[in-house]
DRENLUM-196006 format. One record per residue: residue number from 1; residue in three letters; x, y, z of N, C-alpha, C in turn. Coordinates in steps of 0.001 Angstrom, whole numbers. Example, Ala and Ser with C-alpha at 12.3 -4.5 7.8 and 13.67 -1.06 7.14 Angstrom:
2
SITE,1,ALA,13190,-5690,7800,12300,-4500,7800,13200,-3300,7800
SITE,2,SER,12850,-2250,7080,13670,-1060,7140,12900,30,7870
% end
This chain:
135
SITE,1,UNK,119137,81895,120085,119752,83072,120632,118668,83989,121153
SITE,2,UNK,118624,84592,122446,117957,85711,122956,118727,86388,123194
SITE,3,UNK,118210,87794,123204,119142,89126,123483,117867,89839,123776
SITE,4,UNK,118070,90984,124979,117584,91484,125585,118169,92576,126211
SITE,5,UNK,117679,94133,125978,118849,95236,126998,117773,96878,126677
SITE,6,UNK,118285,97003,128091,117324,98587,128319,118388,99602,127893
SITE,7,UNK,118303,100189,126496,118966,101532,125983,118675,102589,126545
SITE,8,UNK,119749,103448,127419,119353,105045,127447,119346,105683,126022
SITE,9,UNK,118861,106592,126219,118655,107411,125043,120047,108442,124450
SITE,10,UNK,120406,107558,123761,121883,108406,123396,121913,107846,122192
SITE,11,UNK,122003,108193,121248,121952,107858,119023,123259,107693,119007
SITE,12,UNK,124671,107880,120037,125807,107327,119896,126343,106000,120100
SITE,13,UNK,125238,105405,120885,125892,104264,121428,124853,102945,120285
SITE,14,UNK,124003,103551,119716,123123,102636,118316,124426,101328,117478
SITE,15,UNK,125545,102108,117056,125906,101138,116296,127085,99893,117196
SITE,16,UNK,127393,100078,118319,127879,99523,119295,126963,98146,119834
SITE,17,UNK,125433,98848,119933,124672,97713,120372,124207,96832,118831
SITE,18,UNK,124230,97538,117644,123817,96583,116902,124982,95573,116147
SITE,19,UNK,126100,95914,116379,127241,94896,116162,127057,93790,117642
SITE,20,UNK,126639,93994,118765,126516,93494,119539,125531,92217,119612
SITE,21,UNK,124736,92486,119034,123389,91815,118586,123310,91096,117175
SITE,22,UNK,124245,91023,116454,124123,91015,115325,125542,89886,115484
SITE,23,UNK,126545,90183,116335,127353,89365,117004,127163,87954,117441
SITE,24,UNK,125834,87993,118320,125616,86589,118853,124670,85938,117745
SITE,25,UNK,124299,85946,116695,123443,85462,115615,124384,84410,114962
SITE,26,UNK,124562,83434,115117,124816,82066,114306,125071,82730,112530
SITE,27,UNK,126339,83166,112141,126564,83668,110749,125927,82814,109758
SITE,28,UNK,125974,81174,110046,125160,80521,108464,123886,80706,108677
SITE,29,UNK,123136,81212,109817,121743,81728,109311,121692,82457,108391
SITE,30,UNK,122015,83200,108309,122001,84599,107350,122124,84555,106149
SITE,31,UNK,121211,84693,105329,121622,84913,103801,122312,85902,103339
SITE,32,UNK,122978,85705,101866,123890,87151,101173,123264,88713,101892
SITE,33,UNK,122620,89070,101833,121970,90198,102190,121726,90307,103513
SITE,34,UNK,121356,89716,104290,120249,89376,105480,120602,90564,106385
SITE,35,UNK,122017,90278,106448,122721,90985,107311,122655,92601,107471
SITE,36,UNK,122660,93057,106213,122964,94238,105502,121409,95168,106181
SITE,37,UNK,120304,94338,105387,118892,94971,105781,118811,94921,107189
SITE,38,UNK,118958,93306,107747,118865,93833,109438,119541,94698,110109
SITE,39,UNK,120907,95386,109930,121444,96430,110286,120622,97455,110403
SITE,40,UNK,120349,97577,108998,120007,98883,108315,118445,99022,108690
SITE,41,UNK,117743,98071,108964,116104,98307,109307,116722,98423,111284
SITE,42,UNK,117862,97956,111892,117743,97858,113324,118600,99666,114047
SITE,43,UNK,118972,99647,112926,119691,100959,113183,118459,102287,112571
SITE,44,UNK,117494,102303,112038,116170,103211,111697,115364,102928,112712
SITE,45,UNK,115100,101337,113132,114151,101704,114311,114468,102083,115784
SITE,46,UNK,116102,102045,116211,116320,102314,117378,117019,104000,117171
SITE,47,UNK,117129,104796,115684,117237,105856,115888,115181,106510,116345
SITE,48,UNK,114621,105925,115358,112762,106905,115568,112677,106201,116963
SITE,49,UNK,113087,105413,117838,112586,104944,118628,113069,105954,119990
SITE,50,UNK,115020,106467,119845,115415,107626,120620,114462,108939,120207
SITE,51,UNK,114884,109628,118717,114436,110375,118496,113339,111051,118069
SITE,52,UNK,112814,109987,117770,111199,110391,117552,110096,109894,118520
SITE,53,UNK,110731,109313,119184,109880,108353,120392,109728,109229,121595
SITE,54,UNK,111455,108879,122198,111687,109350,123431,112083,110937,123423
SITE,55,UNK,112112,111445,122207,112626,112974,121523,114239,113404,122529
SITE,56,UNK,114585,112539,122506,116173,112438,123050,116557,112618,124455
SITE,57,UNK,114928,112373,125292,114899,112863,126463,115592,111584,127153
SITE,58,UNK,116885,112262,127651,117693,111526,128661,117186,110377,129569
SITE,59,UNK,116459,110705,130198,115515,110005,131194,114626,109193,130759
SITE,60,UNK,114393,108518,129822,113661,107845,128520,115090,106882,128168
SITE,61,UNK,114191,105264,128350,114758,104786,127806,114422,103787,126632
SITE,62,UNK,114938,102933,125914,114391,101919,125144,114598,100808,125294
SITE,63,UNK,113786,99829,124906,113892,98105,125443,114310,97489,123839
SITE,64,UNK,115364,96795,123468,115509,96125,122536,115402,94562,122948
SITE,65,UNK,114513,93637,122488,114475,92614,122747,114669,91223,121254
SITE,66,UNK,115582,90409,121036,115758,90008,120180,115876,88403,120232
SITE,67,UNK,115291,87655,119247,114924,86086,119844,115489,85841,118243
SITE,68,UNK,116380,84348,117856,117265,83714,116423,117049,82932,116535
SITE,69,UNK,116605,82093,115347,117265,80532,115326,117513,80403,113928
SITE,70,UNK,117266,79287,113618,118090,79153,112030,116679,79785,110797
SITE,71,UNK,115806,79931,111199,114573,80407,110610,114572,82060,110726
SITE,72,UNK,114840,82483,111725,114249,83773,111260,114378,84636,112458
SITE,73,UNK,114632,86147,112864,115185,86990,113379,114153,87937,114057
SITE,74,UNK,113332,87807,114998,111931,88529,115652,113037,89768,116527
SITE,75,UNK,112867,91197,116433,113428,92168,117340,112431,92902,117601
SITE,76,UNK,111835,93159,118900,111117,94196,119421,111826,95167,119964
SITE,77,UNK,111161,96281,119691,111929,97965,120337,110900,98364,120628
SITE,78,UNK,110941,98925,121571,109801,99813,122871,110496,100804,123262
SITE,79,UNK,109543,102013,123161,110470,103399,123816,109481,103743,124635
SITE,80,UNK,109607,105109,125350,108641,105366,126374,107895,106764,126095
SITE,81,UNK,107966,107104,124733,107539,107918,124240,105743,108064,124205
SITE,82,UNK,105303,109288,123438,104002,109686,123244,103589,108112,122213
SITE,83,UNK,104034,107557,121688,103376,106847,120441,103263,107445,119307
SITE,84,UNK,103136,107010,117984,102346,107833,116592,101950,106736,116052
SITE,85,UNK,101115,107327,114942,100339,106311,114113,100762,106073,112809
SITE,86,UNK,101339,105297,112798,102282,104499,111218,101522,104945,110474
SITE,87,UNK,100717,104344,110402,99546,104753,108872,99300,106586,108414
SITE,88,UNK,99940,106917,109319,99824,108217,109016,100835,109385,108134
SITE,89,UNK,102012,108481,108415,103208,108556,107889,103037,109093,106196
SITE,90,UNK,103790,110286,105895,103701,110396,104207,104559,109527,103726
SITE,91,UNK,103939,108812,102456,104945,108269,101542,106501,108922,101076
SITE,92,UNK,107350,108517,101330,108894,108698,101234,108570,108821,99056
SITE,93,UNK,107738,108002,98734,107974,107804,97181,107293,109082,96597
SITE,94,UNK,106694,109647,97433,105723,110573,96409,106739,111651,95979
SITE,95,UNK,106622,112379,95104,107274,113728,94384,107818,114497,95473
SITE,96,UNK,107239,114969,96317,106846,116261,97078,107782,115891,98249
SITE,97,UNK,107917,114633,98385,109270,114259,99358,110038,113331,99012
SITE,98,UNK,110612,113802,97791,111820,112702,97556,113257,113578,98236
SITE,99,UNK,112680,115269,97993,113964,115445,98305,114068,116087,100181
SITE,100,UNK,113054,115432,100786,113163,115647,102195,114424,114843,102411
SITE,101,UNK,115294,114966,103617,116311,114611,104053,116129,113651,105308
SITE,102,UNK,114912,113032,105748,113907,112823,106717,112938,111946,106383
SITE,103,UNK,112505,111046,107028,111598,110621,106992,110626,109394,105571
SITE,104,UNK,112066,108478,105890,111951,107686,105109,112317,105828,106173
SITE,105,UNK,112564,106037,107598,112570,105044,108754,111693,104019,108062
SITE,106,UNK,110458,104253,107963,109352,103074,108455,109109,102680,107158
SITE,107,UNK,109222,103564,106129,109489,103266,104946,110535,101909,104753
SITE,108,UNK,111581,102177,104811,112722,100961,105129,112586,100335,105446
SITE,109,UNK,112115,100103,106854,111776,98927,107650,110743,97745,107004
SITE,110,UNK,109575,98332,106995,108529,98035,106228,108557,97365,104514
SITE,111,UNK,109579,97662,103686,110174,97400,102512,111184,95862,103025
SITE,112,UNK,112101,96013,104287,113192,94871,104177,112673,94229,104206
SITE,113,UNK,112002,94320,105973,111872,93153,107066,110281,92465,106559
SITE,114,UNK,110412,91172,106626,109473,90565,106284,107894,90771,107282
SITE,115,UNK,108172,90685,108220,106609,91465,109221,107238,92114,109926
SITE,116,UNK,106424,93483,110037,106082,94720,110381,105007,94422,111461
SITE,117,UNK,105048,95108,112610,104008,95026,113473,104500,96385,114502
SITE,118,UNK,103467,97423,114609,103166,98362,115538,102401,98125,116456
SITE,119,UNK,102192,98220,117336,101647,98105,119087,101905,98736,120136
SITE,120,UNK,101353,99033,121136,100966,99751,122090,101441,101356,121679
SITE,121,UNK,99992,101759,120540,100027,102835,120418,101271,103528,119635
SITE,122,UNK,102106,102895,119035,103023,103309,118315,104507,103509,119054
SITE,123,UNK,104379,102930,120029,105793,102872,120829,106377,101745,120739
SITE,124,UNK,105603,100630,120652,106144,99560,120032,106225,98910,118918
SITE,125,UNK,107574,98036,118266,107740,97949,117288,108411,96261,117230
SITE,126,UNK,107343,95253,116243,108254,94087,116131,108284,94165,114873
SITE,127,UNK,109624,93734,114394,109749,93238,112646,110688,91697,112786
SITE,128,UNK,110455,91125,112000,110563,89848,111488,111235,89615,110384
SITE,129,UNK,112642,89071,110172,113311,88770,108765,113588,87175,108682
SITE,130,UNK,112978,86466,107953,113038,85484,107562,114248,85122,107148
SITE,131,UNK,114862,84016,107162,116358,83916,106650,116001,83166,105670
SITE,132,UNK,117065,83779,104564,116617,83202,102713,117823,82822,102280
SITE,133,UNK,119003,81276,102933,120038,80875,102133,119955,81270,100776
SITE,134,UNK,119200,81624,100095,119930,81603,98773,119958,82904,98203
SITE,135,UNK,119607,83959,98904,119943,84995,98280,121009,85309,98106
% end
């Protein structure tokens, strides 16, 4: 399965495209869970990717690009934003922001999806979920 599509920048139309995408994926790939985290890590990176990327600017769009087979689930997201630097990110676990309401995205992502990869400057984003029948 490939999937491929240029998002305008609108955080309404997020869960439309990820039933969409999540649609053409062969269901016995997927383990008990699989499903659940790839939502949930594809719906954090295409919200930081509108809103923290493109900062909701209309004219800004995003590239979701997505490649399946019975192994494992590669999605790249590209926005056209400034970039940031992951590593820079505060820990979501520490004291001092457990009770921020914010800023726990890459955190998530980084925890599901089996590889994590940032590139070109922090605008781009591939993660990788391995499919695990037996969970």
């Amino acid at each position: 399965m490939k999937f491929s599509k240029e998002l305008p920048t609108k955080l309404e139309i997020i869960p439309q495209v990820i039933d969409e995408l999540l649609g053409q994926i062969d269901e016995s790939f997927f383990g008990k869970n699989d499903a659940f985290h790839i939502k949930l890590c594809l719906e954090e990176a295409l919200v930081n990717a509108m809103k923290h990327g493109n900062k909701l600017n209309p004219d800004f769009t995003v590239n979701l690009a997505a490649e399946a087979d019975s192994e494992a689930l590669l999605i790249t997201i590209v926005n056209q934003g400034d970039g940031f630097e992951h590593e820079s990110i505060d820990d979501p676990t520490k004291e001092h922001n457990l009770r921020k309401p914010s800023g726990r995205g890459v955190f998530i992502i980084k925890t599901e999806m089996d590889e994590v990869e940032f590139f070109d400057q922090g605008r781009g984003l591939k993660m990788t979920k391995f499919f695990n029948k037996e969970k």
